[in-house]
matplotlib code that plots the C-alpha trace (Angstrom):
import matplotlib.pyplot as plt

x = [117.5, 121.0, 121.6, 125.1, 127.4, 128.0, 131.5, 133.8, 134.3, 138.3, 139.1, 137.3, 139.3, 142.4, 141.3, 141.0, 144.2, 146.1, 144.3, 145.2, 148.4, 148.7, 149.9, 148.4, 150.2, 148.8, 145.7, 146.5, 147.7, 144.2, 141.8, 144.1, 144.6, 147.5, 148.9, 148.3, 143.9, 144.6, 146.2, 143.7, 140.7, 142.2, 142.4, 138.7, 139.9, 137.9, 135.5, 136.6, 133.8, 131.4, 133.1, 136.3, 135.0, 133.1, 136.3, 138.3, 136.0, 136.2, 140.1, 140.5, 137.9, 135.6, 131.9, 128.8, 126.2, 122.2, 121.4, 124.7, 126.7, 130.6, 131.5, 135.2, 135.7, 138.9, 137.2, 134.3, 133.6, 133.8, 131.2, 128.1]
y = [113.4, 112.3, 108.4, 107.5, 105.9, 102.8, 102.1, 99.2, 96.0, 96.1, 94.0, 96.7, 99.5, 97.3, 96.7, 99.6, 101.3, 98.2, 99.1, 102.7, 101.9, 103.6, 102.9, 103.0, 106.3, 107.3, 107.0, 108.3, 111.5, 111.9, 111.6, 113.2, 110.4, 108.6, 105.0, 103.3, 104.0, 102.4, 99.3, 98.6, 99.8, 97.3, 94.6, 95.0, 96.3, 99.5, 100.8, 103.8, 106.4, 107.4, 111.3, 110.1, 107.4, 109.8, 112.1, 109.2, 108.5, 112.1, 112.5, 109.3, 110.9, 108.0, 109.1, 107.1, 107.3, 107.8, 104.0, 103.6, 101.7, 103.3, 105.3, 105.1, 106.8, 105.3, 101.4, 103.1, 102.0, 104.7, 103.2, 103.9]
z = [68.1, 68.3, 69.0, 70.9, 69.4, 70.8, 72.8, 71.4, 72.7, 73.6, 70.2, 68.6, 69.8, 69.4, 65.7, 65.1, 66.3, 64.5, 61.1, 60.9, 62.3, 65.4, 68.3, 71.9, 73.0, 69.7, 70.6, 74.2, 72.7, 70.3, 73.0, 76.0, 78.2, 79.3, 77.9, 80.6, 80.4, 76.8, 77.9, 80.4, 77.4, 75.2, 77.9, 79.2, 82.5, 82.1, 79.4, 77.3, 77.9, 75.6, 75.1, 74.7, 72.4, 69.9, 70.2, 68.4, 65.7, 65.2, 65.1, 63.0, 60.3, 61.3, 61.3, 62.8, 60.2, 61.2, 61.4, 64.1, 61.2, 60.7, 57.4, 57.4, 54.0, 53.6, 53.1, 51.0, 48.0, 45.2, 42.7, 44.4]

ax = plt.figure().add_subplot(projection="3d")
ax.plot(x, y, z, "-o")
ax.set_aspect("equal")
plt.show()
């Protein structure tokens, strides 16, 4: 059985789109939405939705690992 992935806290999502250097109609255009739902994501006005949420890890190559943690396989470490 498949556990959701947890939505981000609006630092989070704005942590995120920082390190990878986007910027929010960046992150508009990757998970079809406008700029304006990201600006109120990022100030806590509204909470990105779980779908839309799983689509961006998915675009930005970012994949929830069985336990919930993140893989970004960017920040691993190549001497396991």
């Amino acid at each position: 059985m498949r556990v959701p992935t947890p939505t981000p806290t609006p630092d989070r999502l704005k942590t995120l789109r920082r390190d990878k250097n986007l910027t929010q109609t960046d992150i508009a255009r990757l998970v079809w939405t406008t700029l304006r739902t990201i600006q109120h994501w990022e100030s806590g006005d509204t909470r990105i939705d779980l779908a839309r949420w799983e689509l961006l890890l998915i675009k930005l190559n970012i994949l929830p690992t069985k336990d919930g943690a993140r893989y970004d396989p960017e920040s691993a470490s190549t001497d396991r």
